[in-house]
C-alpha positions, 0 to 999 in steps of 0.5 A: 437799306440793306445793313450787313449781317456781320462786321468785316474783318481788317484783312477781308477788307485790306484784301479787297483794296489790294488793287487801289494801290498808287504807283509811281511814274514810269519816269526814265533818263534820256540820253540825248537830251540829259534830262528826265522824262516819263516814258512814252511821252513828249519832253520839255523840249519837244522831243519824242524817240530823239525827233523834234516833234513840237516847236517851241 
């Protein structure tokens, strides 16, 4: 088993998981229907680019 020569230091390793961040959902205000939704994606209501795509 491999076993480092020396001990990493905090900021080598908070450098190295920079990327593993959590961000928020891109979520946006719809007009047409007064309610919230996330971008990109079909509403409660079944809408999506103010066209009924889904019945309910």
């Amino acid at each position: 088993m491999a076993v480092p020569a020396r001990k990493t230091s905090k900021s080598k390793k908070r450098k190295r998981r920079t990327h593993k961040g959590i961000s928020a959902p891109a979520v946006s205000f719809d007009h047409a229907l007064g309610e919230y939704r996330m971008s990109h994606h079909v509403s409660l209501k079944g809408y999506y680019k103010d066209k009924k795509v889904i019945d309910n």
